[in-house]
Each structure stands twice: as C-alpha cells, then as structure tokens.
py3Dmol code that shows the C-alpha trace and the ligand (Angstrom):
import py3Dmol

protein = """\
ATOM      1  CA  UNK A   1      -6.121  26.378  -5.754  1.00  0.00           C
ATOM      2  CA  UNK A   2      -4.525  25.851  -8.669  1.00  0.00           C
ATOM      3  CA  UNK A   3      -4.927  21.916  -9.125  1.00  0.00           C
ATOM      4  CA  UNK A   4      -3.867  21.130 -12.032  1.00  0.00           C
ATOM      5  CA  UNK A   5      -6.729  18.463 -14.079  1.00  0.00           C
ATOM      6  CA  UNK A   6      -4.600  16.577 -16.225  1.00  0.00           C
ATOM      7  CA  UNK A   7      -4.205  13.521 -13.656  1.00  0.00           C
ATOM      8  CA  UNK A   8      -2.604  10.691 -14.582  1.00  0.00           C
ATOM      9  CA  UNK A   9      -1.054  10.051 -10.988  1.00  0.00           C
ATOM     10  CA  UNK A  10      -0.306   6.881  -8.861  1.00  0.00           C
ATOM     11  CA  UNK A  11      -0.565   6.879  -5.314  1.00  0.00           C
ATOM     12  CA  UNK A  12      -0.095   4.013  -2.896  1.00  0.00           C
ATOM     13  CA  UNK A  13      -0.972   3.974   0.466  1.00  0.00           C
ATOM     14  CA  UNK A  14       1.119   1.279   3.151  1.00  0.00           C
ATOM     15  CA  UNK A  15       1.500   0.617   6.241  1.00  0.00           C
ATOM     16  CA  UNK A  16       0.551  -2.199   9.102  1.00  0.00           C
ATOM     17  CA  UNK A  17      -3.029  -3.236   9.924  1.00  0.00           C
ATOM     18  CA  UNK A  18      -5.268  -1.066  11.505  1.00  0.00           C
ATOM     19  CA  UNK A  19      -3.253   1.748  10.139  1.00  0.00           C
ATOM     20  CA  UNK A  20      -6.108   3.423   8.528  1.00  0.00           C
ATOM     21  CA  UNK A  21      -5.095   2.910   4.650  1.00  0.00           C
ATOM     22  CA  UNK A  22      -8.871   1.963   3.788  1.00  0.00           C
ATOM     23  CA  UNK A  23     -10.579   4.952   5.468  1.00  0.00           C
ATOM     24  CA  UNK A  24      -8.197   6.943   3.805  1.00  0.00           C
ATOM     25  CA  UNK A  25      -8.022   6.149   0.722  1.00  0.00           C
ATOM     26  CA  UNK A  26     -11.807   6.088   0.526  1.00  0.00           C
ATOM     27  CA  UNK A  27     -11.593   9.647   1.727  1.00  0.00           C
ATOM     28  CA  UNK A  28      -8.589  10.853  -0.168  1.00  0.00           C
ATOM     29  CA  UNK A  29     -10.877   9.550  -3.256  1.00  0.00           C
ATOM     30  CA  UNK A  30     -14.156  11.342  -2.355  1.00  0.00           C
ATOM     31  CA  UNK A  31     -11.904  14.633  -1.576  1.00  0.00           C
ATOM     32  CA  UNK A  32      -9.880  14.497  -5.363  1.00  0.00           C
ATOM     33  CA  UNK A  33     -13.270  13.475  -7.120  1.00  0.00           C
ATOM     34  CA  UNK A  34     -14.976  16.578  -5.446  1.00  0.00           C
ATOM     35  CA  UNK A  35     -11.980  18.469  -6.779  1.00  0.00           C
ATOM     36  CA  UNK A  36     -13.012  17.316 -10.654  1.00  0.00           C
ATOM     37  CA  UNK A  37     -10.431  14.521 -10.777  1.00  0.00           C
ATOM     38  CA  UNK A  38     -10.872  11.328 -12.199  1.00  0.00           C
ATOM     39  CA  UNK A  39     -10.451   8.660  -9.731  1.00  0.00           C
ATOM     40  CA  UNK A  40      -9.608   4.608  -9.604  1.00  0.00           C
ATOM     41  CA  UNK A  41      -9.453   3.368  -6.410  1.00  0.00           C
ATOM     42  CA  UNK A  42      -8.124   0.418  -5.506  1.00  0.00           C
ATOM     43  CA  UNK A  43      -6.627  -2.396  -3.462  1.00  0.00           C
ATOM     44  CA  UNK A  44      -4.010  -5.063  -3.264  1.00  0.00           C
ATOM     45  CA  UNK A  45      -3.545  -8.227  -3.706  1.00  0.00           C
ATOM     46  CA  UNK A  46      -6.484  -7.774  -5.459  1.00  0.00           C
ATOM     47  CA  UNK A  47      -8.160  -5.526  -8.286  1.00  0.00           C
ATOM     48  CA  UNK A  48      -8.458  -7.932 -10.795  1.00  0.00           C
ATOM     49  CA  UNK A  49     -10.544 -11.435 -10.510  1.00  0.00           C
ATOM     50  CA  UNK A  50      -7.694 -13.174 -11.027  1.00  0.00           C
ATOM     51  CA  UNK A  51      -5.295 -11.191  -8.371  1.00  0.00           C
ATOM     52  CA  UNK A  52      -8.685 -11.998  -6.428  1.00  0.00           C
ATOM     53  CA  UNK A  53      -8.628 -15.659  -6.699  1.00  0.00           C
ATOM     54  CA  UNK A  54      -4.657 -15.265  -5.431  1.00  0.00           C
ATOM     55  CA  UNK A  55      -5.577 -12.779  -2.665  1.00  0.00           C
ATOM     56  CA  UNK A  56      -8.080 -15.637  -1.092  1.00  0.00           C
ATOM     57  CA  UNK A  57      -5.470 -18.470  -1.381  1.00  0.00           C
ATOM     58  CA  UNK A  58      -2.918 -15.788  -0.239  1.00  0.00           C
ATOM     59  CA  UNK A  59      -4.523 -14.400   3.286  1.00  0.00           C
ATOM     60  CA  UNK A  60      -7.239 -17.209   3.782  1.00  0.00           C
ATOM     61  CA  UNK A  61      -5.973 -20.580   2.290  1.00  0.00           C
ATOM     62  CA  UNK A  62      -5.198 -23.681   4.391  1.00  0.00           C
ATOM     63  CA  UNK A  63      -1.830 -24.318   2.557  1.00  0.00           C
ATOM     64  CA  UNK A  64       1.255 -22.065   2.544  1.00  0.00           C
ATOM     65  CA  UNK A  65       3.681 -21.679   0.070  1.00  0.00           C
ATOM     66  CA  UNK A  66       7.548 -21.745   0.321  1.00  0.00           C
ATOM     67  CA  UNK A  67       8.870 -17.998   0.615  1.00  0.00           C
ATOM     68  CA  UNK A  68       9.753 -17.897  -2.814  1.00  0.00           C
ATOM     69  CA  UNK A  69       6.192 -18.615  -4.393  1.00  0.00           C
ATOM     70  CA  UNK A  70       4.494 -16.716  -2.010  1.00  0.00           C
ATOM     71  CA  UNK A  71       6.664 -13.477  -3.431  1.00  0.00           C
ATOM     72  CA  UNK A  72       5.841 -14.841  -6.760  1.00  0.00           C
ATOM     73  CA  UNK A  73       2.215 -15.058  -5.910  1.00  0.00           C
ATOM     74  CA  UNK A  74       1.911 -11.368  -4.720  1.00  0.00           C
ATOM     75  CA  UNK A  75       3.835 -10.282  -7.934  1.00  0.00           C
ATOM     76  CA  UNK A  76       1.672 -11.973 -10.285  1.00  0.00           C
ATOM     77  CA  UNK A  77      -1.201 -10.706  -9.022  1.00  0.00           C
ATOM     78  CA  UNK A  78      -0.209  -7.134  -9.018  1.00  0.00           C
ATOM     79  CA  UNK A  79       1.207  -8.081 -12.707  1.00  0.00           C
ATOM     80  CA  UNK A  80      -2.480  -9.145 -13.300  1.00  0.00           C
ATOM     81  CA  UNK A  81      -3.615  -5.863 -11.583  1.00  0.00           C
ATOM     82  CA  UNK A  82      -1.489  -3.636 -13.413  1.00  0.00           C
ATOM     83  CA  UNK A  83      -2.025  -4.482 -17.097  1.00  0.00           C
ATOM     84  CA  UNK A  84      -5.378  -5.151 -16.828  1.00  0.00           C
ATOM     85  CA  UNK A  85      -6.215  -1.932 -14.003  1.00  0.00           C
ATOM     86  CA  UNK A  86      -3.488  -0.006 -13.340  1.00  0.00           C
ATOM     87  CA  UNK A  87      -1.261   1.125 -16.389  1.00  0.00           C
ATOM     88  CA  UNK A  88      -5.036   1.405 -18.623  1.00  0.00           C
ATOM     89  CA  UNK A  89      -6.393   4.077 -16.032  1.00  0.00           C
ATOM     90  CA  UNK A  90      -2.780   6.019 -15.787  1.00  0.00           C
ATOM     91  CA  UNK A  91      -2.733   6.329 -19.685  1.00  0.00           C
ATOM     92  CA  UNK A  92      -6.387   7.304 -19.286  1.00  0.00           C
ATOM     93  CA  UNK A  93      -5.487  10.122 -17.175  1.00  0.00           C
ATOM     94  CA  UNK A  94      -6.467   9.275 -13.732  1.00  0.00           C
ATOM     95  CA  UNK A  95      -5.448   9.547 -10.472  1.00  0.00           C
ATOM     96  CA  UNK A  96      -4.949   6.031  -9.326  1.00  0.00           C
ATOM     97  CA  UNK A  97      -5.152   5.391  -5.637  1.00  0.00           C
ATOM     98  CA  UNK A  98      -4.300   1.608  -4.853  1.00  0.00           C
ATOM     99  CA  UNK A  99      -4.594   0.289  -0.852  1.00  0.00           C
ATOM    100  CA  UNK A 100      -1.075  -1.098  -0.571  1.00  0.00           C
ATOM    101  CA  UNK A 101       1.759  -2.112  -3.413  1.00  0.00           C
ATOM    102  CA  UNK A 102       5.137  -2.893  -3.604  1.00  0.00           C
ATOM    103  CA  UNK A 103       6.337  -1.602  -0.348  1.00  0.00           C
ATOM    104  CA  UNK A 104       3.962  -3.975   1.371  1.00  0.00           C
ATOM    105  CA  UNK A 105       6.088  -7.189  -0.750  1.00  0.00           C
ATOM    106  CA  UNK A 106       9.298  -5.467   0.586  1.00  0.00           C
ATOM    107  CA  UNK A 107       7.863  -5.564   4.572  1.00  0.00           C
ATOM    108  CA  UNK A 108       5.648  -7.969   4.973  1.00  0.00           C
ATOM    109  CA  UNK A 109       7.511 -10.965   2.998  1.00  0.00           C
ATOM    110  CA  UNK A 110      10.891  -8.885   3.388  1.00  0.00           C
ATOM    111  CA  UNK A 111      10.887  -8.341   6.973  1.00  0.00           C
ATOM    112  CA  UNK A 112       7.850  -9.743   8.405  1.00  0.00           C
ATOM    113  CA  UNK A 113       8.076 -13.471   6.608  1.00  0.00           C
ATOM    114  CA  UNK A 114      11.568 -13.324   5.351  1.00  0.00           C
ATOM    115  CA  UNK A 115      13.268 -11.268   8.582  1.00  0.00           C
ATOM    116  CA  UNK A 116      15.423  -9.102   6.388  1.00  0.00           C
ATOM    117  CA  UNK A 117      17.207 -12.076   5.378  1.00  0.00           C
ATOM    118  CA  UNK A 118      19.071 -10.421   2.417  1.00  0.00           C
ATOM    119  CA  UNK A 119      18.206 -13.610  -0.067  1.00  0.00           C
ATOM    120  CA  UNK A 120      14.921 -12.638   0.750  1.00  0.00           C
ATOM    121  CA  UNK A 121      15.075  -9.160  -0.119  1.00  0.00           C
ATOM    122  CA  UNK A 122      17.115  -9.510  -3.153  1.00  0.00           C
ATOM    123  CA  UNK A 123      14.400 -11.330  -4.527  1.00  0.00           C
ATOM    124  CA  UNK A 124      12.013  -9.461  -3.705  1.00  0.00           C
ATOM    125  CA  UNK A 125      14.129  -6.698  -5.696  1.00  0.00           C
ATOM    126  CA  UNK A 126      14.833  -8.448  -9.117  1.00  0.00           C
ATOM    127  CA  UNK A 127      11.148  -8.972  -9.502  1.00  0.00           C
ATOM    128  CA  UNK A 128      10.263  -5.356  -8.780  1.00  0.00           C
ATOM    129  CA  UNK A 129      12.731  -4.178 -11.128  1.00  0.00           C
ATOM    130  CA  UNK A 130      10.839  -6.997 -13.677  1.00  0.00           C
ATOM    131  CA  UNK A 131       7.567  -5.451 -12.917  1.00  0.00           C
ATOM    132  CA  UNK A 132       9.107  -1.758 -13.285  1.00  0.00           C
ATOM    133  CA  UNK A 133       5.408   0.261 -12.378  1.00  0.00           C
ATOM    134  CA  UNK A 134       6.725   2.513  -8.991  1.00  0.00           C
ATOM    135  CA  UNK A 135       4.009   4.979  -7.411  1.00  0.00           C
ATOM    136  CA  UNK A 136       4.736   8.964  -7.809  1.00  0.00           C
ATOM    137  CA  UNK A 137       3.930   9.637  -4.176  1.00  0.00           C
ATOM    138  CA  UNK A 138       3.378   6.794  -1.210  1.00  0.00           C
ATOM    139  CA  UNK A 139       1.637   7.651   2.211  1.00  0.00           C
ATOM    140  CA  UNK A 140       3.146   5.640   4.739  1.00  0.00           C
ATOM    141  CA  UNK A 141       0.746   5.565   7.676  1.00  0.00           C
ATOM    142  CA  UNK A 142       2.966   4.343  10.590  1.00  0.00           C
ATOM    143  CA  UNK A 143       1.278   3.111  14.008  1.00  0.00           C
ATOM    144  CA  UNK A 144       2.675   1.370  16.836  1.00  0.00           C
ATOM    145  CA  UNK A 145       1.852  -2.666  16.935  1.00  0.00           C
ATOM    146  CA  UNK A 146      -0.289  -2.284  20.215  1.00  0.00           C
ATOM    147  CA  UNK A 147      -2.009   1.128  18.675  1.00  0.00           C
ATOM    148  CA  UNK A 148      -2.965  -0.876  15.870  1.00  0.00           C
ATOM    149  CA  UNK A 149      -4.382  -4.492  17.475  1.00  0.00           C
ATOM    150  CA  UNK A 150      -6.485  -2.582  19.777  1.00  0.00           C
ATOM    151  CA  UNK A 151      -8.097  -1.313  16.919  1.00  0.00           C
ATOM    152  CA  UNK A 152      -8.704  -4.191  15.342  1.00  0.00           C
ATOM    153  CA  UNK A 153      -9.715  -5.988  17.889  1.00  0.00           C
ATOM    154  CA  UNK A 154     -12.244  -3.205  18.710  1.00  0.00           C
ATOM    155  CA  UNK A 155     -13.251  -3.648  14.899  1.00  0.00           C
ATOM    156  CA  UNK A 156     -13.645  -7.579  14.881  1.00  0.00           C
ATOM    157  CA  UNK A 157     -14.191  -9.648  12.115  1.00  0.00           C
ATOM    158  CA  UNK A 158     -12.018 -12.273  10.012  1.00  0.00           C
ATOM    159  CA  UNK A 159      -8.180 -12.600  11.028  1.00  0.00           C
ATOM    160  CA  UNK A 160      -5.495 -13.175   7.779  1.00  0.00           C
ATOM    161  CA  UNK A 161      -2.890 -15.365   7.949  1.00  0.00           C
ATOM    162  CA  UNK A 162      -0.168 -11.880   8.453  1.00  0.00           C
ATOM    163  CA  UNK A 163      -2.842 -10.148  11.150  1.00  0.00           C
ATOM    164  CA  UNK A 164      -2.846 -13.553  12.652  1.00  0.00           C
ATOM    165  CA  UNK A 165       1.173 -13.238  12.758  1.00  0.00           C
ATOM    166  CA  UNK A 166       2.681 -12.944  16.535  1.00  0.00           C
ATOM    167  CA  UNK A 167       3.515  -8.691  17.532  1.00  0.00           C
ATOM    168  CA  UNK A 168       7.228  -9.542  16.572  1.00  0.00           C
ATOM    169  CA  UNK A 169       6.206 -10.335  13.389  1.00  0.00           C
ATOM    170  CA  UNK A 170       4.144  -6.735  13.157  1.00  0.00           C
ATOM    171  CA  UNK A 171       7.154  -4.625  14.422  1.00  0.00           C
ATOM    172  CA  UNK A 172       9.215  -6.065  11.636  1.00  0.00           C
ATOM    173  CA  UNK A 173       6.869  -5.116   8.844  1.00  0.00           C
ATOM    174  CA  UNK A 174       6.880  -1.335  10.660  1.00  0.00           C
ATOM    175  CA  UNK A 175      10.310  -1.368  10.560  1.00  0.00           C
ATOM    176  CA  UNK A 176      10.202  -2.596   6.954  1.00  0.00           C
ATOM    177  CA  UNK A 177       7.963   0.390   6.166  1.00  0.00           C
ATOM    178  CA  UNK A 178       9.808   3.157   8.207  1.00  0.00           C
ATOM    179  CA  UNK A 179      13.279   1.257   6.341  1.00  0.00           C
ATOM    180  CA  UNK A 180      11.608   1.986   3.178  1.00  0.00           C
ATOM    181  CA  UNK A 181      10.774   5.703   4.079  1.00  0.00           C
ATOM    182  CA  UNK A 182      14.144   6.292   4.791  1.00  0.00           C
ATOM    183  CA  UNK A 183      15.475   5.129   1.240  1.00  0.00           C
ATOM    184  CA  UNK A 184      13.506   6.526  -0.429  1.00  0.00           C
ATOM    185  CA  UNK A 185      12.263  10.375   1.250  1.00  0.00           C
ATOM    186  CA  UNK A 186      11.189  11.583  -2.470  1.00  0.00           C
ATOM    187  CA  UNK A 187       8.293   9.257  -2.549  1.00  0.00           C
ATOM    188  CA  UNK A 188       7.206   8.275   0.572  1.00  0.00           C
ATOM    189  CA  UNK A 189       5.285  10.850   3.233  1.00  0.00           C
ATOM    190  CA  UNK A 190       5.035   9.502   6.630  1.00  0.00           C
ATOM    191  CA  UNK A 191       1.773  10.343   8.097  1.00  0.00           C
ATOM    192  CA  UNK A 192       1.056   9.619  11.880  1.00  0.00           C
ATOM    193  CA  UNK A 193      -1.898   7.438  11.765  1.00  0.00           C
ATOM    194  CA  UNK A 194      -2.513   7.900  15.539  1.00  0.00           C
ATOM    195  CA  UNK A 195      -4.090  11.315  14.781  1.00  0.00           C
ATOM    196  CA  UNK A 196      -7.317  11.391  14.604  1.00  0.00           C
ATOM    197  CA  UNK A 197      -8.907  10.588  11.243  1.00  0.00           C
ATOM    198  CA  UNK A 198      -9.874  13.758  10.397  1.00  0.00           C
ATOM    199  CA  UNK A 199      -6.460  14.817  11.173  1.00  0.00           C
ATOM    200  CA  UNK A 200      -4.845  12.042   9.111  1.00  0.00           C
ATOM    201  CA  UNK A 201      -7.183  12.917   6.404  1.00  0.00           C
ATOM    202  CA  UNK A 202      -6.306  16.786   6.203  1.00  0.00           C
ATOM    203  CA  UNK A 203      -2.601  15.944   6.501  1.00  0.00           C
ATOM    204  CA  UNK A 204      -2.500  13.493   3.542  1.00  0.00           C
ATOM    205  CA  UNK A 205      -4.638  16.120   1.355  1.00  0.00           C
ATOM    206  CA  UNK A 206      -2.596  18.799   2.352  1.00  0.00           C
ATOM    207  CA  UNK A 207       0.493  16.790   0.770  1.00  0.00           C
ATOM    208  CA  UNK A 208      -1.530  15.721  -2.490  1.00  0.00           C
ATOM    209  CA  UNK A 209      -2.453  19.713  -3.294  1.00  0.00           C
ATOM    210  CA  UNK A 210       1.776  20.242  -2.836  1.00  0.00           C
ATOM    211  CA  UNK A 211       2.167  17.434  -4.728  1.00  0.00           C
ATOM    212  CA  UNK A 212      -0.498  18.547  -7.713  1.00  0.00           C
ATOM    213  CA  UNK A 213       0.564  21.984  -7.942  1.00  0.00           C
ATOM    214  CA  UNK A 214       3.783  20.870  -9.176  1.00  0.00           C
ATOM    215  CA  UNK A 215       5.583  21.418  -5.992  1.00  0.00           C
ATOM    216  CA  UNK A 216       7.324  18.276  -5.524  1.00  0.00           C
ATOM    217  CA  UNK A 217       7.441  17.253  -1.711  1.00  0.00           C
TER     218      UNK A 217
END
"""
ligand_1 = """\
57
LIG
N 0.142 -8.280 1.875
C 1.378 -8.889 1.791
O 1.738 -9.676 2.671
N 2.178 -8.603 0.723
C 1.811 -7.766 -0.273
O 2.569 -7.556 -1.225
C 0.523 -7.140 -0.172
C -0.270 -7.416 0.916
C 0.084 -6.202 -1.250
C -4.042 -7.525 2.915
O -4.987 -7.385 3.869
C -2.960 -8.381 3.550
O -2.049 -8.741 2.538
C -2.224 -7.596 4.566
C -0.780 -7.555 4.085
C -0.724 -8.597 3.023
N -2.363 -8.327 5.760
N -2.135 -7.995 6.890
N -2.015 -7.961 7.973
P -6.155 -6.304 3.818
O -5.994 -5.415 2.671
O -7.418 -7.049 3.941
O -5.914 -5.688 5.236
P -5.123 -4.469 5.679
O -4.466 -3.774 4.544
O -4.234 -4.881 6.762
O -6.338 -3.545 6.129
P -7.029 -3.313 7.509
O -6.702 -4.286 8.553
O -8.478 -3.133 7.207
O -6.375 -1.947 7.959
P -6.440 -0.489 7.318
O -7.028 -0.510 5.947
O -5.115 0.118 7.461
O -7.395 0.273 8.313
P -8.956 0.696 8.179
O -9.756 -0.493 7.737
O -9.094 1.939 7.455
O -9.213 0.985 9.731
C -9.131 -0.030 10.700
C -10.016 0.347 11.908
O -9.439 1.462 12.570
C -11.433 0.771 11.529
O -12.312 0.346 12.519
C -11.340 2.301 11.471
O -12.565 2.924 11.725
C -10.333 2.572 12.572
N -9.515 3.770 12.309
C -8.947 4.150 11.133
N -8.253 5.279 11.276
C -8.352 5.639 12.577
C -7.849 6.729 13.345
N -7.061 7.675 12.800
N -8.138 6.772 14.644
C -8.916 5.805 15.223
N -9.454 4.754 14.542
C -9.160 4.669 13.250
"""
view = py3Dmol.view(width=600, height=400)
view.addModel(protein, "pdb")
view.setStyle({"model": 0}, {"cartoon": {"style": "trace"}})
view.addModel(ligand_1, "xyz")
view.setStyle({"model": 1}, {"stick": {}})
view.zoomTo()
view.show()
C-alpha cells in the first residue's frame, strides 16, 4: 500500500440519525491510526467548550431560536471549532475526521427546518462562503427514515430536538444530503449505511486508500 504519511486531510462524515457516522468514524480512526497516521477525531456542534455550551442550548434547550440565529448558532460554533481544533491539527499534519459539518447546516436547517425555502438556503450559503474551511472528501451515509428510527429506537436513550422532529421532517434532511451529493460528486461518496457495519466500514476505507494514494475519487 502505498499510503502516503504526510496527512493533513479533512474528512466529514453526514448523514441522518442512526446512520452510523459515530461507529464509523470511530472505526475509520482506529483503521488510519493503525496505518501510522495521525488522527483528530471529532464531532459537531461541538469540539470546543464553547461550541459545547451551544451544542446543549442547540439540541437540548427549552427555548428555540428564530431560523436565522439558529444558522448563526451552528456557524459560530463550528467557527469556534475550527480555529481553535480544526485548522491547528490540518497545519499540524493530521488527518482530521469530524462527525458531521457543513452539509448537516445545509439539510437539517436547509431542508429539514427551513424546507428548501431558498431565503433559507441562501443564508445558509453566504455564511459558508464567510467561514471558507470545506472537507477534501465527505462520506455521506444515506438510510431510509424508517431504517434509521428503528435503530434508534432499538438503541434508546435521550431524544434532540431534530430526532424528536416528525418522519417528514427526516426525509427532507435525506433529501438535503442526497441534493448535496449530487452537486457536488468530487467530494461526497455515498455509502449505503444499511450494509452491515463491517461492510460500511470496508467500503469507506476502501475509498480513503483511493483517496490517499493520490487517486482522486
Ligand atoms: N445538527 C444540525 O441541525 N445542524 C448542524 O449544522 C449540525 C448538526 C452540525 C447532532 O446530534 C444533531 O445536531 C443532529 C443534527 C444536528 N441531530 N439530529 N437528529 P448527534 O451528533 O448527537 O446525533 P447524530 O449525529 O444524529 O448521531 P446518532 O443518532 O448517534 O447517529 P449516528 O452517529 O449516525 O449513528 P451511530 O451512533 O453510529 O449508530 C446508531 C445505532 O445504530 C447504534 O446502536 C449502532 O450500533 C447502530 N448501527 C450503526 N451502524 C449500523 C449498521 N450498519 N447496521 C446496523 N446497526 C448499525
């Protein structure tokens, strides 16, 4: 194999709920640090204690903000996550691998909050082009809604306020995703993420040694 060390990559993964994205990216770490890479793994909103502090009021706060701030919100924490995270580990040299990014803005307050309504996603746009950070490679993991809840539900535990969002609300963020995939086929991989997990897990390594060896997608 003829990985080459120098690192210095940013991956995202996306997709709905239940998709898989943690598992994976836990694996996808353990499988590139094995390799000799240097790894920083890590999630959003989130990453920082500040994005943190947003990410509670965000998914678990009792009051909700108009669209607009709640785009804001999301941006300044990944702002907060990328200067202080992000863009230090990149210049260090590592591979980063963060558990949702930009792509999650553009579906879940896109489509899923905002319905596609194109105010919404023009918005959305100006402050991504403010922010200016986009992955190298994405790995959309796309599941059908009901594929997905079952999961979860078979997982348990505590319910956000976008899981807690009716199925309507989940087939517009997948369409926001697979939209996204479209638009931009350079970046984004579509994985199935009703394989199994080792299958998942094989196919998105398989793409990262492409990727690492120079050979584009
Ligand atoms: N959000 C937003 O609105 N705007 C933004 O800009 C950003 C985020 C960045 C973050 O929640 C929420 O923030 C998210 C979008 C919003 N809310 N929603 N909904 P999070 O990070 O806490 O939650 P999540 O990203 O949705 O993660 P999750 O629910 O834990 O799903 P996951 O990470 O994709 O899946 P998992 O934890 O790896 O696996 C879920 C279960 O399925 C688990 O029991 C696994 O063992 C099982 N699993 C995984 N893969 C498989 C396969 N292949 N087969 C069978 N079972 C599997």
């Amino acid at each position: 194999m003829l990985l080459d060390k120098t690192g210095g990559m940013f991956v995202t993964l996306e997709g709905g709920e239940g998709a898989g994205k943690s598992s994976q990216a836990a694996y996808l770490a353990e499988q590139l640090e094995a390799d000799g890479f240097r790894v920083y793994k890590t999630r959003e909103p989130g990453g920082t204690p500040a994005a943190e502090a947003l990410r509670h009021l965000l998914l678990f706060g009792e009051a909700s903000f108009c669209w607009q701030a709640e785009v804001m919100a999301h941006m300044a924490a990944r702002m907060d996550h990328l200067e202080q995270k992000i863009k230090p580990a990149l210049a260090d040299g590592q591979i980063v691998i963060c558990d949702r990014y930009h792509d999650s803005t553009w579906a879940y307050q896109g489509f899923g909050m905002g319905a596609a309504r194109p105010e919404v996603l023009s918005f959305i746009t100006a402050l991504r082009q403010l922010v200016a950070c986009e992955p190298d490679l994405t790995f959309l993991l796309d599941i059908p809604v009901d594929v997905a809840h079952t999961r979860l539900v078979k997982r348990g535990g505590k319910t956000d306020r976008y899981e807690g969002q009716a199925s309507q609300f989940h087939q517009r963020v997948r369409d926001g995703f697979l939209q996204v995939a479209q638009q931009d086929p350079e970046r984004v991989v579509v994985v199935d993420a009703c394989a199994s997990i080792e299958g998942v897990k094989k196919e998105i390594y398989r793409h990262m040694q492409v990727w690492l060896e120079g050979g584009g997608m």
